[in-house]
C-alpha positions as CSV (number, residue, x, y, z in Angstrom):
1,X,2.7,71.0,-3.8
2,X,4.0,73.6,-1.5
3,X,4.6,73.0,2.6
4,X,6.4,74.3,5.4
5,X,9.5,72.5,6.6
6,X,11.0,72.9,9.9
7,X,14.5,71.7,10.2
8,X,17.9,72.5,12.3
9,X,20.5,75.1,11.7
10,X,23.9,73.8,11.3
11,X,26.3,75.4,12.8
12,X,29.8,77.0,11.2
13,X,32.7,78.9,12.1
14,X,32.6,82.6,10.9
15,X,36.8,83.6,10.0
16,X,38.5,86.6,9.9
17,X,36.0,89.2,6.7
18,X,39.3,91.2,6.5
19,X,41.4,88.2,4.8
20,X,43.2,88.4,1.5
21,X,40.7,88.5,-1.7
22,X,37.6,89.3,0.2
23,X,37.2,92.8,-0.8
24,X,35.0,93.8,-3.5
25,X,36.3,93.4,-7.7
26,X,39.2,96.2,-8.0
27,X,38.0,99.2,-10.6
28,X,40.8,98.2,-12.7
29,X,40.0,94.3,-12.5
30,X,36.4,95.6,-13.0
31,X,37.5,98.0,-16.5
32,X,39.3,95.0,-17.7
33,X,37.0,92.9,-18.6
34,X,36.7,92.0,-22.2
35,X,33.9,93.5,-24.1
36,X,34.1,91.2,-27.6
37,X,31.9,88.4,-28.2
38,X,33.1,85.2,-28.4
39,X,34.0,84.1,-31.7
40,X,31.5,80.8,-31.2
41,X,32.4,78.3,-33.8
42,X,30.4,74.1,-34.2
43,X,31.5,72.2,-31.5
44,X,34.0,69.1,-33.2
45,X,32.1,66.0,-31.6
46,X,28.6,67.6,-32.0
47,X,28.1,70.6,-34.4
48,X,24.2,71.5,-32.8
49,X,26.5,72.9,-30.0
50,X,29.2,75.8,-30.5
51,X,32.4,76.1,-28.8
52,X,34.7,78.9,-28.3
53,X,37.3,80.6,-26.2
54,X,38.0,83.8,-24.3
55,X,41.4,85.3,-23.5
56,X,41.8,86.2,-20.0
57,X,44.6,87.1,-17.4
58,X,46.3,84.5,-15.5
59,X,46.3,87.5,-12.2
60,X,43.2,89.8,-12.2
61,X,45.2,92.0,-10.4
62,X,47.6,92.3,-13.2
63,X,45.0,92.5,-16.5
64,X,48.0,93.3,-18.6
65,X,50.3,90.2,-17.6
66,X,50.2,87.0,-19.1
67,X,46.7,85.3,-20.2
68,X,45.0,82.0,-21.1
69,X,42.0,80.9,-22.5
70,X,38.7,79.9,-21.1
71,X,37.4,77.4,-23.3
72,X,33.8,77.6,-23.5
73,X,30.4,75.7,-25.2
74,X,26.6,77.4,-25.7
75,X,23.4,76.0,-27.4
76,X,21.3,78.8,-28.5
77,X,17.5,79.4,-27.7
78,X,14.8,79.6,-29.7
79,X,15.4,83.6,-31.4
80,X,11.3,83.5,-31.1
81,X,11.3,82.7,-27.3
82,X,14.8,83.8,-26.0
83,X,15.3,85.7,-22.8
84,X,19.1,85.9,-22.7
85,X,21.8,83.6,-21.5
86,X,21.9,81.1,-18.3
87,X,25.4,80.3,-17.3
88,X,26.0,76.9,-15.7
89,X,28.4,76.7,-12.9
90,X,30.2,72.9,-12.9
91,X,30.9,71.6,-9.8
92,X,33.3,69.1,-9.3
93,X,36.0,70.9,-8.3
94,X,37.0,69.8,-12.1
95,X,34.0,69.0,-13.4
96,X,33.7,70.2,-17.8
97,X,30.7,73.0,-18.1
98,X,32.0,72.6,-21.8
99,X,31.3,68.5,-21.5
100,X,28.0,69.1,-19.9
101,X,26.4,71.5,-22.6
102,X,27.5,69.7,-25.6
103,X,26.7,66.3,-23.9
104,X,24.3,66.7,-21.1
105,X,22.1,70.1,-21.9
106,X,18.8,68.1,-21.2
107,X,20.0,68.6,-17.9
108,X,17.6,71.5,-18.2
109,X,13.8,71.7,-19.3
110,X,12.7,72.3,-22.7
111,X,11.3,75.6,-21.5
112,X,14.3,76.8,-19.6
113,X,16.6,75.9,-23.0
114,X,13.6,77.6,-25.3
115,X,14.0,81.1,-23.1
116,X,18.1,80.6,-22.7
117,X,21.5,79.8,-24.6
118,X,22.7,77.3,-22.3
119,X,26.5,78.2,-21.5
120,X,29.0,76.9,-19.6
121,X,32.9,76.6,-19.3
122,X,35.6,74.6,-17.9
123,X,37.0,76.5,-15.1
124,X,40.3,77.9,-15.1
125,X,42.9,75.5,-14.1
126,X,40.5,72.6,-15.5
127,X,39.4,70.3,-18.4
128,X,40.4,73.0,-21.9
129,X,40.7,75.9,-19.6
130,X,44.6,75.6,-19.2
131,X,44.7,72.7,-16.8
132,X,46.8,72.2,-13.6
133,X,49.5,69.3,-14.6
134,X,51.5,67.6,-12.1
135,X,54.0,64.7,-12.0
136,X,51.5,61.7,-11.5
137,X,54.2,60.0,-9.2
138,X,53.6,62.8,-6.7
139,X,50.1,62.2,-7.0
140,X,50.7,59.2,-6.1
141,X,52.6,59.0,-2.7
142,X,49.6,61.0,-1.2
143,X,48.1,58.8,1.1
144,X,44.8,58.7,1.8
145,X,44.8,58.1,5.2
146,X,47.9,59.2,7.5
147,X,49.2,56.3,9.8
148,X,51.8,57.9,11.9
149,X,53.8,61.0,12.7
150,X,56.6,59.9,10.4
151,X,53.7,59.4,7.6
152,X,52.5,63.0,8.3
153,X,56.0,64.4,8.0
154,X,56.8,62.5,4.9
155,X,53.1,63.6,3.4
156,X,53.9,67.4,4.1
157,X,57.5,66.9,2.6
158,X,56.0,65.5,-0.5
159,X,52.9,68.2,-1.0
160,X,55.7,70.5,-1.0
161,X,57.5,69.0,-3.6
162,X,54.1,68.4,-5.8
163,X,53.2,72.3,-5.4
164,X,56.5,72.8,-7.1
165,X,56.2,70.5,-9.5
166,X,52.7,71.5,-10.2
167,X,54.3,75.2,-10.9
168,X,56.7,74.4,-12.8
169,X,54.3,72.0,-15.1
170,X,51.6,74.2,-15.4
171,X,52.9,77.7,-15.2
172,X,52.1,80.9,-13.3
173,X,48.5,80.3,-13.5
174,X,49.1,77.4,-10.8
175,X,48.9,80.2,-8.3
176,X,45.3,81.9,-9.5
177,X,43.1,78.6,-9.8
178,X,41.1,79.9,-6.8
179,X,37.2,80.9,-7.0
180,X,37.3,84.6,-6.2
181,X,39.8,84.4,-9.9
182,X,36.7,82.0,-11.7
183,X,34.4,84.6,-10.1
184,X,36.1,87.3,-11.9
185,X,36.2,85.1,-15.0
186,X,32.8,84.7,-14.8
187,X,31.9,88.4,-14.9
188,X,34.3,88.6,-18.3
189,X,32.0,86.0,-19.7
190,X,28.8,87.8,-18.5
191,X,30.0,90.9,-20.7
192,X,31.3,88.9,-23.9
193,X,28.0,87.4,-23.9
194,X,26.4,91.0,-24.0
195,X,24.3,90.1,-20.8
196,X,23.9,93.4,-18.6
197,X,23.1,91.6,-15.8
198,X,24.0,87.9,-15.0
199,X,21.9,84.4,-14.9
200,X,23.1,82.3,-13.4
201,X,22.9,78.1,-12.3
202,X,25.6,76.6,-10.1
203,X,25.8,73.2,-8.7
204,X,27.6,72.0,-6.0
205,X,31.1,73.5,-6.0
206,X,29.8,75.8,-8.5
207,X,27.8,77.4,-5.8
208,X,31.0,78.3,-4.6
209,X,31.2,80.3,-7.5
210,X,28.2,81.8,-7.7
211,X,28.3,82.7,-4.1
212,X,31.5,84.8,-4.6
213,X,30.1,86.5,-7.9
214,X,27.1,87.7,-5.6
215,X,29.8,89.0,-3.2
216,X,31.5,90.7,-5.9
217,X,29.3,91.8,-8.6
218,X,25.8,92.3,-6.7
219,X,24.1,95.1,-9.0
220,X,25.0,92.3,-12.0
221,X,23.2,89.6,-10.5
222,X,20.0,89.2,-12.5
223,X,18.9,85.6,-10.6
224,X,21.3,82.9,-9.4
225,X,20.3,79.0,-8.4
226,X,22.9,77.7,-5.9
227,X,21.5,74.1,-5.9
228,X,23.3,71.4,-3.2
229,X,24.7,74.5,-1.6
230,X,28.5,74.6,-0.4
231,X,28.9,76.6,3.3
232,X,32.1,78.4,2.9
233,X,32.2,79.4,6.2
234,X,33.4,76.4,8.1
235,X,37.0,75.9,9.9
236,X,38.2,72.5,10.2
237,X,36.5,70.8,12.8
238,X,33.2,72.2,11.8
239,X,34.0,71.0,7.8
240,X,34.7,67.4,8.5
241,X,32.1,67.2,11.6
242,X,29.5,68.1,9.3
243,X,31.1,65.8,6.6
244,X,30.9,62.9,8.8
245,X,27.4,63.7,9.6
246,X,26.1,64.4,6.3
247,X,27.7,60.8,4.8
248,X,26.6,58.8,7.5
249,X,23.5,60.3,7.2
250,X,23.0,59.1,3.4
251,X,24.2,55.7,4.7
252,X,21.5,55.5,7.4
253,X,18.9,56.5,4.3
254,X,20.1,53.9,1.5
255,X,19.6,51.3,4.8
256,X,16.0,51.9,5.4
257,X,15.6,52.2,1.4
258,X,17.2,48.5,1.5
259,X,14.9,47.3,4.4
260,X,11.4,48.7,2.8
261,X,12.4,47.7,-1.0
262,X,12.4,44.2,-2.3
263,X,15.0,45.8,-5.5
264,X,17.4,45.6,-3.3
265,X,20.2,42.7,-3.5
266,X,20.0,42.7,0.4
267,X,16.7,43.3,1.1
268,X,15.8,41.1,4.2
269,X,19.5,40.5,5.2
270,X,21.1,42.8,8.4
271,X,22.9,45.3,5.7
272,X,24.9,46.9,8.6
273,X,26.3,43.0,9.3
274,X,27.5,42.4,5.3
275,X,29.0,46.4,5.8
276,X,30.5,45.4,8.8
277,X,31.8,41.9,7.1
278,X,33.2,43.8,3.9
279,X,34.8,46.7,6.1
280,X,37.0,44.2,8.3
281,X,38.5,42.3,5.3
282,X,39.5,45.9,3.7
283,X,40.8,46.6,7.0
284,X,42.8,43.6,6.6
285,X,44.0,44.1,3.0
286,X,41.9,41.3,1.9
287,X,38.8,43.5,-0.2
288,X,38.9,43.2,-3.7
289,X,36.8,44.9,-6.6
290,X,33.9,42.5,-8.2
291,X,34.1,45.6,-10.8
292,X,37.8,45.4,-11.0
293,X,39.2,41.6,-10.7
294,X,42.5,41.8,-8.9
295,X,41.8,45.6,-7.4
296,X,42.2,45.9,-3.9
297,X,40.0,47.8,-1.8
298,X,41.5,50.0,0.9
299,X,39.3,51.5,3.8
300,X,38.9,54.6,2.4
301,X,38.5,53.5,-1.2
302,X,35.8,51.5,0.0
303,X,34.3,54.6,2.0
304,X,34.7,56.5,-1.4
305,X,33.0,54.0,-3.8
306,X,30.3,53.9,-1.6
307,X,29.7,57.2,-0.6
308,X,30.1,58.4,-4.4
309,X,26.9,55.6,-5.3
310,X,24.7,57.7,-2.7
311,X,24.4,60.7,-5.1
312,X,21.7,59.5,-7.3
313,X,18.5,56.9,-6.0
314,X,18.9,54.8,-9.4
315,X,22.7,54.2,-7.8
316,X,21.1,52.2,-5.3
317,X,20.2,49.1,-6.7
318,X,23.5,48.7,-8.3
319,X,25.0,49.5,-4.7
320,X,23.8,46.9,-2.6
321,X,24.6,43.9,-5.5
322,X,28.3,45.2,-5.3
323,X,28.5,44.5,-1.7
324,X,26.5,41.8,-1.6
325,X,28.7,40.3,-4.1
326,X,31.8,41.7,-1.9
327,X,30.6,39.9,0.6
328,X,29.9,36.5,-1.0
329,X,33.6,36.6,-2.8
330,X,36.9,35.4,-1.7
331,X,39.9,37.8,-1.3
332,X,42.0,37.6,-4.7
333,X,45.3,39.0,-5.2
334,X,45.5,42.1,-5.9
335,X,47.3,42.8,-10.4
336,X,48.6,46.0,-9.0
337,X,48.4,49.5,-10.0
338,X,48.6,51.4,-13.2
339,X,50.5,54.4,-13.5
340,X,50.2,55.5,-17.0
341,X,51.6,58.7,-18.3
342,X,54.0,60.9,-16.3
343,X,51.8,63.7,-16.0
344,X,48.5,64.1,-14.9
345,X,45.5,66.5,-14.4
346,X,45.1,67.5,-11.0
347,X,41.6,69.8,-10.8
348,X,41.7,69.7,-6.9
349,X,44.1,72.6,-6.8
350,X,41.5,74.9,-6.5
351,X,40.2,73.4,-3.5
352,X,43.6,73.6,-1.6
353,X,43.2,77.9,-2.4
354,X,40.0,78.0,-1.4
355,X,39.8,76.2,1.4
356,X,42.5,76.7,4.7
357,X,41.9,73.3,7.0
358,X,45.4,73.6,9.3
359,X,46.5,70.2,10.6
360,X,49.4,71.0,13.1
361,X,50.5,67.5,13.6
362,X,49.5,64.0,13.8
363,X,47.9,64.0,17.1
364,X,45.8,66.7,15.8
365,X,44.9,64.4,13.0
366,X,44.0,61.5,14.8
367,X,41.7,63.6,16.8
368,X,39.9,64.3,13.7
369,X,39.9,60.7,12.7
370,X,38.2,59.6,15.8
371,X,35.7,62.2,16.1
372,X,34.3,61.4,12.4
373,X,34.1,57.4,13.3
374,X,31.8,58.6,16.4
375,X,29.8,60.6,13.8
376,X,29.6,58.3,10.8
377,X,30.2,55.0,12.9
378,X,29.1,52.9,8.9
379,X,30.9,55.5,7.2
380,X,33.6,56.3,9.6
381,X,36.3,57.4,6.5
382,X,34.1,60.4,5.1
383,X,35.8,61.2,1.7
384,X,36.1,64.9,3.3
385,X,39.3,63.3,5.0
386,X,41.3,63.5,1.9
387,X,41.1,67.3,2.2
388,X,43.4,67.3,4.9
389,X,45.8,64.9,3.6
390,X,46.1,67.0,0.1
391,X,46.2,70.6,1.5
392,X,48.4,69.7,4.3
393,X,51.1,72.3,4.6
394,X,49.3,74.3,1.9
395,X,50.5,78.0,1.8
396,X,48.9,80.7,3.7
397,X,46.6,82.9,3.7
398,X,44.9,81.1,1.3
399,X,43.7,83.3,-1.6
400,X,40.4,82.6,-1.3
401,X,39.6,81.9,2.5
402,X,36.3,80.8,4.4
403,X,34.0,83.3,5.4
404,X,30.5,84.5,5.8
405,X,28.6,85.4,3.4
406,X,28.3,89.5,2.7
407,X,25.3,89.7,-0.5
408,X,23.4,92.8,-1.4
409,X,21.4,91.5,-4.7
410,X,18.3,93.0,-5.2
411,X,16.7,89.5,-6.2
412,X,17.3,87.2,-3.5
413,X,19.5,83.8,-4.5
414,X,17.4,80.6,-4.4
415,X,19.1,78.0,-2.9
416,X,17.8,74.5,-3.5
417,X,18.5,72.2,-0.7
418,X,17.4,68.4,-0.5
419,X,17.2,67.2,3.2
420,X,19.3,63.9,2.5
421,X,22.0,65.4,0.1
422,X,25.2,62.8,0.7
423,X,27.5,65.3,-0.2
424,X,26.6,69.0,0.7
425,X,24.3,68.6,3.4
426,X,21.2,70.0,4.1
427,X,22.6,71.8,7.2
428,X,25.1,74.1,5.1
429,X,22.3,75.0,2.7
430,X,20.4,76.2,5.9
431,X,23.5,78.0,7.2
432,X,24.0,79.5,4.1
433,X,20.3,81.0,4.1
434,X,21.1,82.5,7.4
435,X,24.4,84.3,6.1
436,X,22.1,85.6,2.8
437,X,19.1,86.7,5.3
438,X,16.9,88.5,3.2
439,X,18.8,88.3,0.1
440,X,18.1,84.1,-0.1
441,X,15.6,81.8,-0.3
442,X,15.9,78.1,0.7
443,X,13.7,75.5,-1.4
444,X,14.0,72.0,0.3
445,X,13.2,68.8,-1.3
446,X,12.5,66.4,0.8
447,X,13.9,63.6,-0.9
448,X,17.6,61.8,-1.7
449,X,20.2,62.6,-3.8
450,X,22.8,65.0,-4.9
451,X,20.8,67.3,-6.4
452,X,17.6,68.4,-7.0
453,X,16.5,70.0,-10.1
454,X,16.5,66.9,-12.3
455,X,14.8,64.7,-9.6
456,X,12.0,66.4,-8.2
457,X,9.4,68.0,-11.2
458,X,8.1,70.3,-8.5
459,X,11.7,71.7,-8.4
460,X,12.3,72.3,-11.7
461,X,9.0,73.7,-12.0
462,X,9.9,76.5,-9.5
463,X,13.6,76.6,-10.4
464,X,12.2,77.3,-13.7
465,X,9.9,80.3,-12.8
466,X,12.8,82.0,-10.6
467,X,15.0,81.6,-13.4
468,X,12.8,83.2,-16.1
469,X,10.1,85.5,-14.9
470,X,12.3,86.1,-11.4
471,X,9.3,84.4,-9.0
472,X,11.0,83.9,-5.2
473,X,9.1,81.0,-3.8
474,X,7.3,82.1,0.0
475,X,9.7,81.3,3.0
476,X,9.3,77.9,3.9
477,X,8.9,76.5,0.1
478,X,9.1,72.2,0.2
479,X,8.9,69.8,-2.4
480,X,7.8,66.3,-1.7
481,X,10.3,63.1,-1.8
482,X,10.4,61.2,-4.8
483,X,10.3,57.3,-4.1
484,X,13.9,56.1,-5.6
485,X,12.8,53.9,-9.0
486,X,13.9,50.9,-9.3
């Protein structure tokens, strides 16, 4: 059933619309793309599924330089029923759009898979699309959280070195891992597929992606889902502020769902006081993993762990019986650290292009610090921190800088939105609705949850008739909460 929801605007900061890569696709970048179908071929660990690849260039703005390829995965519709393709954006940054059709295509209804050949791909930089490799020492020495000035200086020093590295291991394509190139990769998949005009699903960072397509390539758009919306508008303070807010927001909720629920391992104790308890012995170095014997939990790991459970409501039970049992156990020493290989993947490059979130020294940083413990006083290390400590020192511009949103579709996005989101808050789907105007829609779901589609059956239901027949829900479109099973 359909209501009207009022809610607050979050508020952003609007940079520079004249940066680097924020003009529309070049005419040759837009001539270049590849006009010859995939050469689609059964998928290895589950021939119902067809993989294939797509050669592209490494620069856009050199379609005749070196290339890689895309790997990609489709199941095909029903020839009876079948609209055309949907293309699913992965989020991540680094999740597999190749891993979630051959594994996880129920993720859409029957009827959405009997009108569409699900597609997706690994974007570039990522999973079989020619990853981003780095030495996993260098990985390694990047703190999560920055102690001193020395500690800042050192962490600077040492992202230098790992962008090097990460050059060398990888290749010129190190440098074009950003989402204006994926959008442009995107539009090269739209033609190979034979689609005039793109459908298109994103999901979290993926809405990244489709947001920048929209910007690029409006008259291609056919209808695009940006669901758990990222606001690519925000500077630094605004980015972790409404971080902060956003995860301590999910904390407050997963509390009351503790107090009001008897499935929950706490239920009728002071959670805050047993999250108070586990927080000072991680503090202390004395928090180790029930899931991992030996592990120890920093503060920010323990942040992390945490935060990461709030995505889904089925999470929750399993939550609250790992801290309760945190809280019953006695500290352990810690076995130590694996290191593995000597190279690893490293899919959060793209973020570091994307995104420009200037520290300009440790006192600086602090100040960031402090302001997100006054906003997520439970959650007062907001994973969003780690943004900082990776991209510090990044080059710039970056190649794919914040900005408002400029979209001309004809058929307006539809962004779904759900109020208690733990990760892309509800306030940057609203924000993002103001920068579309009348080219987006905002759906809210007023429930929990990183995502919407699969939780809510009144979602999918009007996900479902946007996506096919093109139906914008009316301004102010809601879907109820749905209770968290247990």
């Amino acid at each position: 059933m359909l209501r009207v929801r009022k809610s607050a605007v979050g508020w952003a900061v609007a940079l520079a619309l004249t940066a680097a890569g924020l003009t529309p696709a070049s005419p040759a970048a837009a001539r270049a793309q590849p006009t010859a179908p995939i050469d689609w071929r059964p998928c290895a660990t589950d021939t119902s599924a067809e993989c294939g690849t797509l050669s592209l260039p490494v620069d856009w703005n050199r379609p005749g330089g070196e290339r890689f390829d895309l790997s990609l995965a489709r199941r095909v519709a029903d020839p009876a029923t079948r609209k055309g393709a949907l293309v699913f954006g992965p989020g991540g940054p680094g999740d597999s759009g190749v891993d979630r059709v051959v594994n996880g295509s129920s993720r859409f209804s029957a009827d959405l898979r009997a009108r569409f050949d699900i597609v997706s791909f690994d974007p570039r930089g990522t999973g079989g699309s020619h990853p981003v490799v780095c030495a996993r020492d260098l990985l390694a020495r990047q703190p999560q959280l920055i102690a001193d000035q020395a500690q800042f200086d050192a962490t600077l020093a040492n992202n230098a070195l790992l962008r090097t590295d990460c050059r060398a291991r990888t290749g010129a394509l190190y440098d074009h891992v950003d989402t204006t190139s994926a959008a442009r990769d995107l539009d090269a998949v739209r033609a190979a597929l034979g689609e005039r005009q793109l459908t298109f699903h994103g999901s979290s960072y993926g809405t990244l992606l489709g947001q920048r397509y929209a910007e690029l390539y409006p008259d291609r758009v056919r209808a695009m889902v940006l669901e758990a919306t990222m606001d690519h508008s925000l500077g630094t303070r605004a980015f972790l502020d409404t971080q902060a807010a956003t995860a301590e927001g999910a904390f407050d909720e997963f509390a009351a769902w503790c107090e009001r629920s008897t499935a929950c391992a706490l239920h009728g104790r002071d959670l805050r006081s047993v999250w108070a308890g586990v927080q000072v012995r991680a503090e202390r170095g004395l928090l180790t993993d029930p899931k991992r014997p030996g592990v120890v939990l920093t503060p920010f790991e323990l942040s992390r762990l945490t935060h990461k459970e709030f995505y889904d409501t089925w999470r929750w039970p399993g939550l609250a019986e790992w801290l309760g049992r945190m809280d019953a156990a006695t500290a352990m020493r810690s076995a130590g650290p694996t290191t593995g290989g000597a190279v690893a993947p490293y899919p959060f490059a793209v973020f570091c292009q994307d995104w420009s979130l200037p520290v300009r020294d440790y006192r600086e940083y602090v100040g960031h610090l402090r302001r997100a413990a006054r906003l997520a006083p439970d959650l007062r290390y907001p994973p969003a921190l780690f943004a900082l400590v990776t991209c510090l020192g990044a080059p710039t511009p970056v190649a794919n800088p914040q900005h408002r949103l400029r979209v001309h579709t004809e058929v307006p996005l539809l962004l779904a939105a759900t109020v208690h989101d733990p990760a892309t808050g509800y306030d940057w789907a609203h924000n993002v609705a103001r920068q579309l105007g009348r080219h987006g829609a905002l759906l809210t779901y007023d429930g929990w949850g990183h995502g919407s589609y699969t939780s809510s059956p009144c979602v999918q239901r009007i996900v479902d008739s946007y996506l096919i027949d093109r139906v914008v829900p009316a301004r102010g479109a809601s879907c109820p909460a749905v209770e968290p099973e247990v």
